[in-house]
C-alpha positions in Angstrom: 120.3 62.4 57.0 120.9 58.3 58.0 124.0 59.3 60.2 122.3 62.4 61.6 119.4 60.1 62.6 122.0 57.7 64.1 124.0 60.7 66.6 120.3 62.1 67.4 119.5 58.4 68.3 122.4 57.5 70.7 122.1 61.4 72.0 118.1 60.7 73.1 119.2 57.4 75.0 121.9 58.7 76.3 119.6 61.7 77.8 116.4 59.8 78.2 117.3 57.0 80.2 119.4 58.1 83.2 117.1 61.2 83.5 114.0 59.5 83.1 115.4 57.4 85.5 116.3 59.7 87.8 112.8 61.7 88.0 111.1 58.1 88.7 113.7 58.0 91.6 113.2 60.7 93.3 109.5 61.6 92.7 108.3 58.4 93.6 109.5 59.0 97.5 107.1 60.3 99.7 108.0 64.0 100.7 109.5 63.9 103.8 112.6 61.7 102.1 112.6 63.6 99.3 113.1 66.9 100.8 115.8 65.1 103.1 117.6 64.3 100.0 116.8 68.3 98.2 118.2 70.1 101.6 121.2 67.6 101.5 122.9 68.7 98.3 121.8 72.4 98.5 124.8 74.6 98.7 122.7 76.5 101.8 121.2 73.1 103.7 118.2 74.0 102.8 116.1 73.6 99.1 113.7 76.1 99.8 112.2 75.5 96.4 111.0 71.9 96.6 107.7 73.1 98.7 105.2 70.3 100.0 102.9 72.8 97.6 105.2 72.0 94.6 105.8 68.6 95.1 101.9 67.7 95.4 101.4 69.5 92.2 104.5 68.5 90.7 105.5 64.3 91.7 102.8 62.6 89.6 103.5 64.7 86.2 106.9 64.4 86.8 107.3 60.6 87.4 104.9 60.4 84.2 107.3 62.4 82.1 110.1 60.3 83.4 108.2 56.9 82.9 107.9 57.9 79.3 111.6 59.3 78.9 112.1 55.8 79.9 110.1 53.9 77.7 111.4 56.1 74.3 115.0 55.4 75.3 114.7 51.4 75.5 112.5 51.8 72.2 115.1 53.0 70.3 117.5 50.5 72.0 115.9 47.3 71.0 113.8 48.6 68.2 117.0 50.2 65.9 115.5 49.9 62.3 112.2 51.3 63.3 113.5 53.9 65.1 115.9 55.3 62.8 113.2 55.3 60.4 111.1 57.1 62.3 113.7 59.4 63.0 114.5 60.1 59.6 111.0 60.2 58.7 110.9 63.2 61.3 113.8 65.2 60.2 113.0 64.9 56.9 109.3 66.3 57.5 110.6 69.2 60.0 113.3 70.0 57.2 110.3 70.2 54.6 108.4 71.9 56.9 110.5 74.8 57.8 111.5 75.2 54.2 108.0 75.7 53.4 107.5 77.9 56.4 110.3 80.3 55.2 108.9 80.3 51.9 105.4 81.6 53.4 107.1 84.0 55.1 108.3 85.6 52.4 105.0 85.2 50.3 103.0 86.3 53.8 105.6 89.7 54.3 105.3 90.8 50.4 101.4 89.9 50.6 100.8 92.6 53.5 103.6 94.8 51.5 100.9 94.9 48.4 98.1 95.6 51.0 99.3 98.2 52.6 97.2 101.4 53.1 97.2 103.7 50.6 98.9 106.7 51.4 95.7 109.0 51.9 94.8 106.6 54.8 98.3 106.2 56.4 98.5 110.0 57.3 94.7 109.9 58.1 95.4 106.7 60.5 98.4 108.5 61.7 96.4 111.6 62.6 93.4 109.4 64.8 96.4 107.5 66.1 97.5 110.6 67.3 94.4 111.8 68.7 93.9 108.3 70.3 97.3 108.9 71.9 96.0 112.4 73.1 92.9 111.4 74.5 94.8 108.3 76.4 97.7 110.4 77.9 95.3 112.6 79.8 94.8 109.9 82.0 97.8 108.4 82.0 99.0 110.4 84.8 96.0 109.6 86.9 96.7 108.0 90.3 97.1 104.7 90.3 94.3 102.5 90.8 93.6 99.2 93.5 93.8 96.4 91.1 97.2 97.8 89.0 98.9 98.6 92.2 98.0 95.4 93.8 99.0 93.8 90.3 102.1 95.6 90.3 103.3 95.2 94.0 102.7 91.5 94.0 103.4 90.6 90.8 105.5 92.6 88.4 107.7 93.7 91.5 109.1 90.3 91.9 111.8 88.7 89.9 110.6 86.9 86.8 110.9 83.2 88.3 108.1 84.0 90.9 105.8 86.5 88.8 105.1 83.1 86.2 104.4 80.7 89.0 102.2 82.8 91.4 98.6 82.9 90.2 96.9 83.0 93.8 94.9 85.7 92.4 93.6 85.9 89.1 94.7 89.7 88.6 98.2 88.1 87.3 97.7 88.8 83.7 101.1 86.6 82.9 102.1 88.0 79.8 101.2 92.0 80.9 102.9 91.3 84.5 106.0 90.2 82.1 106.0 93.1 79.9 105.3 95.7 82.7 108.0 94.4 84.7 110.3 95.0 81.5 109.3 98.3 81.0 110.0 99.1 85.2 113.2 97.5 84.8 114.0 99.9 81.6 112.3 103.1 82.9 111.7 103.0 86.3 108.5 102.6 88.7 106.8 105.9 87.8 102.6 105.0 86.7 103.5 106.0 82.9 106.2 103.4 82.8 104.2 100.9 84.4 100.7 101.5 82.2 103.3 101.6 79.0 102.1 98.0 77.6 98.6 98.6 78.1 99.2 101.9 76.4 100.9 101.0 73.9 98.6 98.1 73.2 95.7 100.1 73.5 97.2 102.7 70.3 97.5 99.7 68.0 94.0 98.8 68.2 93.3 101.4 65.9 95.5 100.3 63.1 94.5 96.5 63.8 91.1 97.8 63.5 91.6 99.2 60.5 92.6 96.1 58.4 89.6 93.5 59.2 87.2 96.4 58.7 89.2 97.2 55.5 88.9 93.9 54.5 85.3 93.2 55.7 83.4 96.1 54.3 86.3 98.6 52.7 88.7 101.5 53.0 86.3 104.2 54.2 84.7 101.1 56.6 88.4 100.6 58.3 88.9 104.4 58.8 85.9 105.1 60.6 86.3 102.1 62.8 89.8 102.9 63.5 88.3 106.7 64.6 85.6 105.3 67.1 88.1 102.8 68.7 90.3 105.6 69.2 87.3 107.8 70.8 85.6 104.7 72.4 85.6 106.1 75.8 85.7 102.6 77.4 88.7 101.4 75.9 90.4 104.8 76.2 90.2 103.7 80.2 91.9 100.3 79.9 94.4 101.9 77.7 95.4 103.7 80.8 94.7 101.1 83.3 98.0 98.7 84.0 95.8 95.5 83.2 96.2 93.1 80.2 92.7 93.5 78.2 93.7 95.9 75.9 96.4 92.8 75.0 93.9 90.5 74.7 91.5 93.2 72.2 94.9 93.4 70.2 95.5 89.3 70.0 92.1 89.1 68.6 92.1 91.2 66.0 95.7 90.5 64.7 94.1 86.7 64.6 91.0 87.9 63.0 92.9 89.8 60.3 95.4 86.6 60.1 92.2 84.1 59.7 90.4 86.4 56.9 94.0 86.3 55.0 94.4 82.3 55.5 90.7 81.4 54.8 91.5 83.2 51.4 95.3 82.0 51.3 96.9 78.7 52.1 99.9 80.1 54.1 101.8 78.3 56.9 103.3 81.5 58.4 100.4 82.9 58.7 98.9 80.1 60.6 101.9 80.1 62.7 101.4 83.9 64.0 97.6 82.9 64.9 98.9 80.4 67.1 101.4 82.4 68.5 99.0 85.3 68.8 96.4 83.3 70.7 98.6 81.7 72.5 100.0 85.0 74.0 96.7 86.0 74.3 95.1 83.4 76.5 98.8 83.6 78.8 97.8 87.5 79.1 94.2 86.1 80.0 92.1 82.6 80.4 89.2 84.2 78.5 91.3 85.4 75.1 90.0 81.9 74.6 86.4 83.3 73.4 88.2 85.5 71.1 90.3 81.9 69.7 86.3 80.5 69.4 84.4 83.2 67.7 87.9 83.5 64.9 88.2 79.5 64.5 84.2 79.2 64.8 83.9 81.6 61.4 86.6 80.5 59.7 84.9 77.2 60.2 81.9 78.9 58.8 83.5 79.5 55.6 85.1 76.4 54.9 81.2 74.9 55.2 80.5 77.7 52.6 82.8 76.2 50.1 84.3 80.3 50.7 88.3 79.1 50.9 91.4 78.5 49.4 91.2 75.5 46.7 94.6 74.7 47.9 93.3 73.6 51.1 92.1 70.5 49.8 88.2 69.4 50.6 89.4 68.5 54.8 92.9 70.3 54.7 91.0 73.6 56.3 89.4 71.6 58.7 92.8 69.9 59.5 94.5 73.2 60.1 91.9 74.9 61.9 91.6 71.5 64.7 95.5 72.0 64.9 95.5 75.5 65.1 93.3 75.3 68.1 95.2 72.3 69.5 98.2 74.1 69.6 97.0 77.4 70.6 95.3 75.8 73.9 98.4 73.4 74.6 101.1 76.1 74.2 99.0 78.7 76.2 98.7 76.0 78.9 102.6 75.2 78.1 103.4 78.6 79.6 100.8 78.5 82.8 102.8 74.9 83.2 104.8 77.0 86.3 101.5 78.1 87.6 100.3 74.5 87.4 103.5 72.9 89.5 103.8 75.4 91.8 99.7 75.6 93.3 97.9 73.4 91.1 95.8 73.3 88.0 92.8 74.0 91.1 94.0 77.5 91.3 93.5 78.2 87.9 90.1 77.3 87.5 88.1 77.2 90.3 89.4 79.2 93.2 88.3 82.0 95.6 88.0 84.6 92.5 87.0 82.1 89.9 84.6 79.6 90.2 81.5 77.9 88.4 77.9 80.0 88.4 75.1 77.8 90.2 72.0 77.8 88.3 70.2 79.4 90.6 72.6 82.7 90.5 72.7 82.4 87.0 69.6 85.4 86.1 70.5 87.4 88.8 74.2 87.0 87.6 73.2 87.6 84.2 71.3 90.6 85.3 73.9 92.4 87.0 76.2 91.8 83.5 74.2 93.4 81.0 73.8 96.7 83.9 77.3 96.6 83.8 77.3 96.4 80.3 75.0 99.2 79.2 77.0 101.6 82.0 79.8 100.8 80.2 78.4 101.2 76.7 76.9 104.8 77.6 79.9 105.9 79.0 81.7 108.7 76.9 79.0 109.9 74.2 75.5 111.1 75.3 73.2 108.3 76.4 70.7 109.6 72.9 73.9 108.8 70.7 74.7 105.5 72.3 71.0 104.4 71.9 70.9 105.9 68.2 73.9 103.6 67.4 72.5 100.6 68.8 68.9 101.1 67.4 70.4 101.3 64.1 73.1 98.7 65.0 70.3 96.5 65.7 68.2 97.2 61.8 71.6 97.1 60.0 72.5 93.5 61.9 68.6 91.9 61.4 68.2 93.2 58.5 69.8 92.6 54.8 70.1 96.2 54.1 71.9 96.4 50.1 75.3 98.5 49.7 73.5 102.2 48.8 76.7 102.3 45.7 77.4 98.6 44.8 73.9 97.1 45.4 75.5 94.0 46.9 75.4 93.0 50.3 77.7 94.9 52.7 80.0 92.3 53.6 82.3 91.0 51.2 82.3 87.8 53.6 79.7 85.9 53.7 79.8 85.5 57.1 79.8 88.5 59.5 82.3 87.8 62.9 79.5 89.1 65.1 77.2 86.0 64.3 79.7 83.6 65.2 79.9 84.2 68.8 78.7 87.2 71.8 80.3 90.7 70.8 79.3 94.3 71.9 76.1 95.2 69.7 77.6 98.6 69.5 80.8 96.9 68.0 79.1 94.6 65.4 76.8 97.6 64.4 79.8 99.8 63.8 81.2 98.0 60.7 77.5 97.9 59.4 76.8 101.5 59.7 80.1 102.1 58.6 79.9 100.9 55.1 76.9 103.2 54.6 78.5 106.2 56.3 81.7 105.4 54.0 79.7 105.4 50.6 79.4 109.0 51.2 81.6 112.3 50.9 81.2 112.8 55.2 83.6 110.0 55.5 86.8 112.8 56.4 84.6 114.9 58.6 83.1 111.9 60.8 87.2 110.8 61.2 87.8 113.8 62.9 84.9 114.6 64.4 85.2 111.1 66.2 89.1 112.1 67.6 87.8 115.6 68.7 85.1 114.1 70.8 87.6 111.8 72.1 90.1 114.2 73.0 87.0 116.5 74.2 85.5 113.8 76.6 88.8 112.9 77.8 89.3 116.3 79.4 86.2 117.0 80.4 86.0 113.0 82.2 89.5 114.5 83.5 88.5 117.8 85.3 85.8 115.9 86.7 87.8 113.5 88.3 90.7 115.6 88.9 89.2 116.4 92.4 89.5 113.2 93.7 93.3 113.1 92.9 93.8 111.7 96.5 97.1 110.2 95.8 99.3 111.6 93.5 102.4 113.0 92.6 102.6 116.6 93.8 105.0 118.4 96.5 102.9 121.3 97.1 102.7 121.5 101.3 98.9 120.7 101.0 99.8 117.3 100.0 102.7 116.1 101.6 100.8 113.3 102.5 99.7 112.6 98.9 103.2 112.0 98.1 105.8 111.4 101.2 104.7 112.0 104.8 108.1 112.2 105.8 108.9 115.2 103.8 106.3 116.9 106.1 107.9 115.2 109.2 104.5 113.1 109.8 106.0 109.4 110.3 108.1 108.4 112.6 110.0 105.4 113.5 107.7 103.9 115.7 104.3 105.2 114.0 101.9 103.0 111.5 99.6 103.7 108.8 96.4 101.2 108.2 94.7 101.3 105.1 91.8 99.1 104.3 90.9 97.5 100.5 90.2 98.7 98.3 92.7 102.1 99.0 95.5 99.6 100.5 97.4 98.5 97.3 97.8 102.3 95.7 99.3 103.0 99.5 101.6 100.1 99.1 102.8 101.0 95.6 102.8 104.5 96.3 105.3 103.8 99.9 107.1 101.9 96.9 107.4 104.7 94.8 108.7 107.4 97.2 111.2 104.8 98.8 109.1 105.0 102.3 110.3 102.0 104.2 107.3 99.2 104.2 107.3 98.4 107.9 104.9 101.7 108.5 101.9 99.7 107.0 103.0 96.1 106.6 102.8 93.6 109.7 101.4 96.3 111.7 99.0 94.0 113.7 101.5 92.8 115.6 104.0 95.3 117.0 104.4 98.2 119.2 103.5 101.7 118.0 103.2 105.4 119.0 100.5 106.6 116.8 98.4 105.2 114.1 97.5 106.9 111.0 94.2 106.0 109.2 93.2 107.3 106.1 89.7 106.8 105.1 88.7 107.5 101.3 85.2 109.3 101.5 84.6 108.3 97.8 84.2 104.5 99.5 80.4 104.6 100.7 81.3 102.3 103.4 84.0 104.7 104.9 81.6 107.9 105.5 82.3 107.9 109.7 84.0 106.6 111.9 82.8 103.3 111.3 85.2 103.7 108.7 88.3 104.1 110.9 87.0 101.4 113.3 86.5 98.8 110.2 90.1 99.8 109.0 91.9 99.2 112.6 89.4 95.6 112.6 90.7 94.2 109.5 94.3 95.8 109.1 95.3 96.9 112.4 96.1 95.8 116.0 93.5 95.0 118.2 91.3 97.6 119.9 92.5 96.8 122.9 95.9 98.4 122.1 94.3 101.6 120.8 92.5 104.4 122.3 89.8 105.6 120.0 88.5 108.4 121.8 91.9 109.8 120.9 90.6 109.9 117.3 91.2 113.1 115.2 91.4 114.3 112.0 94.5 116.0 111.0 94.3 116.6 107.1 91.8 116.7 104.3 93.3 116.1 101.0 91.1 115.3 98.0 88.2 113.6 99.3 90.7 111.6 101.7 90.5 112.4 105.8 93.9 111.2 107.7 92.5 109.9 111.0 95.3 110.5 114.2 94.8 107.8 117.1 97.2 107.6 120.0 97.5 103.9 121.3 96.3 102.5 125.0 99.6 102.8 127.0 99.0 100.1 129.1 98.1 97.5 127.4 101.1 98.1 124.8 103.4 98.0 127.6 102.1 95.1 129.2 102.5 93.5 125.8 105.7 93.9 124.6 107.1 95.9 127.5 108.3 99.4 127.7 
């Protein structure tokens, strides 16, 4: 270990101090020299990386980091015995540390071995995993949306190097953006392949449902919550939506099921995968940090209670628990650090998207959440079986209601999750009614009947929707434009197609798609044309007349004075969708840019 200590010594100086060095050097220039120096040893003339953006964001942490690189290396120069001792100290505790690690590995993996499922509820699990899967795949295959395509387009369509430092707006869910542009590297650009992680996140919930129900309130508890997150109408639409919440509904609940095991079991792996877990889930998304709070906040809870592992020690659980959220935060902001160097730690947290609620918005803001809220929480079952559930939800959650078999309260915590921060009543009343609807024989039936309304509301939300299919996949000759004008000799070299938001990004993905070359709707404000296309979504309540086509041409395409509008006509209906032909003003064009 002492001549280890030694080569890792003389290796750190030998690093630290010339770079160190080297970032104070160049960092500390103002940006005009610096950039003089970047564009002079760039193999092209020209560092097109080393931005005026970057370098504001980037100069002061950098000549910090440097400064301290610095300071370590003549440390260890003139302070030798110290810092070998330190050194050694260190490498000795990682060494004891990773052995102990390993070790809880092992005792973590055969711990979850022994609490497997028993067999009865794997194949009944595997059967509303199934029916979850059914009920998802009907809309899997729905057109893609505004903000997946936008996500998609500007994000996940770029190489990996930009996608992680581009968050100028906040619908770059890291982490998803990462996986999705994994899976359209691996299976192409079609919407399955590109909704695949939020798919395949979205099945999982129902097993990671199943084990903190399991262990909150029992077997027959986890099964039925498994069922109604598998027929929960609202996260059967994120589960086909190429966004990153049903990521961050997955994070949680692995952490949850990770902090009942390590409130109960000193085990250092196991602390190890919440960290990781929440870290990934607050890259994925900024708030994932409520679901960190409300998990930490009642694991807290029950080290108060005296409800722990003795092995903890009377402050070791509070010591983990500060760590664990330490760490969590640090490595989550660890990966934004590209974000943060690139635009600034501003364009994280207060930007055009994101910003702090004045007091006096605050009620009407608050207002406007819980409508959104109860539309969401009545979507799917009838509105009388929503407000059953949350009636009851309600009793069962005020109320100390016994176990109807065991007599004993229903939780076999002594702390329910749902009091230790804001969750859905409808979810927190789940695992209480739960535990009363499992003490009974009905337990198999309501399992089922939960997947078969699932997979029954799916289709019937599908044939309802179905007729506003305005951009899909099809070749039939009624929807050429639906899927590639050319193919029914629409667009030209010379013509342009203006969309307005919110129908612009599913154009833009779908020209992506079908390999239609971008210059018929991008930079179209600025350049000579023979006809414009403008399709106007009547679904949009702003776009019911031609106010619609003016407002598109206003904010997407050239000015009016380059386009006649009394040439305006419809020239196909397709799905709620009219495609508007105009004809531009010949003379002002040519006076423009000339014949």
């Amino acid at each position: 270990m002492k001549k280890f200590s030694r080569k890792l010594r003389w290796i750190i100086m030998t690093i630290f101090l010339p770079l160190g060095s080297l970032l104070i050097g160049l960092f500390i220039q103002p940006y005009p020299q610096l950039k003089e120096i970047g564009d002079s040893v760039s193999r092209h003339g020209t560092l097109r990386s080393l931005t005026e953006d970057f370098y504001n964001s980037a100069h002061l942490p950098l000549v910090i980091l440097g400064f301290i690189m610095v300071v370590v290396a003549i440390f260890l120069m003139i302070r030798k015995d110290i810092s070998l001792k330190l050194l050694e100290w260190g490498l000795s505790w990682t060494v004891t540390m990773w052995n102990q690690f390993t070790a809880d590995w092992k005792t973590l993996w055969s711990d979850f071995k022994h609490a497997a499922p028993p067999k009865r509820d794997i194949w009944i699990l595997i059967g509303i995993s199934i029916v979850a899967f059914l009920a998802r795949w009907v809309f899997i295959l729905q057109p893609m949306g505004h903000d997946e395509s936008y996500s998609f387009i500007t994000f996940a369509d770029l190489p990996f190097r930009y996608l992680v430092a581009d968050y100028h707006f906040p619908n770059n869910h890291v982490f998803h953006t990462i996986l999705v542009r994994l899976c359209y590297l691996i299976f192409g650009i079609q919407p399955w392949s590109i909704r695949l992680p939020a798919l395949t996140a979205g099945l999982l919930l129902v097993p990671a449902t199943y084990f903190p129900a399991r262990q909150f309130y029992g077997r027959y508890a986890g099964l039925l919550a498994a069922a109604m997150v598998a027929s929960a109408q609202y996260l059967i639409d994120y589960s086909a939506v190429s966004r990153g919440y049903t990521l961050v509904v997955l994070f949680t609940l692995l952490i949850l099921t990770l902090g009942i095991y390590t409130s109960k079991k000193k085990n250092m792996a196991a602390w190890g995968l919440i960290i990781l877990f929440s870290a990934l889930g607050f890259y994925t998304i900024p708030v994932m940090v409520i679901g960190i709070g409300v998990v930490l906040t009642w694991m807290g809870l029950c080290w108060l209670s005296g409800d722990f592992d003795p092995a903890y020690g009377r402050w070791g659980m509070a010591k983990y628990l500060l760590i664990c959220g330490f760490l969590s935060i640090s490595i989550g902001l660890l990966l934004y650090s590209p974000i943060f160097f690139h635009q600034g730690i501003a364009i994280f947290i207060d930007n055009a998207y994101v910003a702090p609620i004045s007091w006096n918005d605050l009620p009407s803001a608050t207002n406007r959440l819980l409508n959104e809220m109860w539309v969401e929480y009545i979507s799917g079952p009838p509105i009388w079986l929503s407000g059953a559930i949350m009636i009851l939800g309600v009793l069962f959650v005020v109320l100390p209601f016994p176990n109807l078999k065991t007599k004993n309260t229903i939780s076999r915590c002594h702390h329910p999750v749902h009091g230790c921060g804001y969750t859905r009543t409808k979810v927190a009343a789940c695992f209480k009614i739960l535990d009363y609807v499992g003490t009974h024989s009905i337990h198999y039936p309501c399992c089922w009947a939960a997947g078969a309304a699932a997979v029954a509301g799916s289709i019937q939300d599908w044939s309802m929707e179905s007729g506003c299919r305005w951009i899909g996949d099809s070749n039939d000759g009624n929807a050429g434009w639906k899927c590639d004008p050319r193919q029914q000799g629409q667009l030209t070299g010379s013509d342009i197609v203006v969309v307005a938001p919110p129908d612009d990004a599913p154009f833009w993905y779908y020209f992506r798609l079908h390999e239609i070359p971008g210059y018929y709707i991008y930079g179209v404000k600025v350049r000579s044309f023979s006809r414009i296309f403008v399709p106007i979504n009547h679904l949009d309540d702003n776009n019911h007349d031609k106010m619609g086509v003016e407002k598109s041409i206003h904010d997407r395409g050239p000015d009016f004075v380059f386009v006649n509008l009394t040439s305006d006509q419809v020239i196909q209906q397709v799905d709620g969708i009219d495609v508007h032909l105009l004809f531009p003003n010949q003379s002002a064009l040519i006076k423009q840019y000339g014949n």
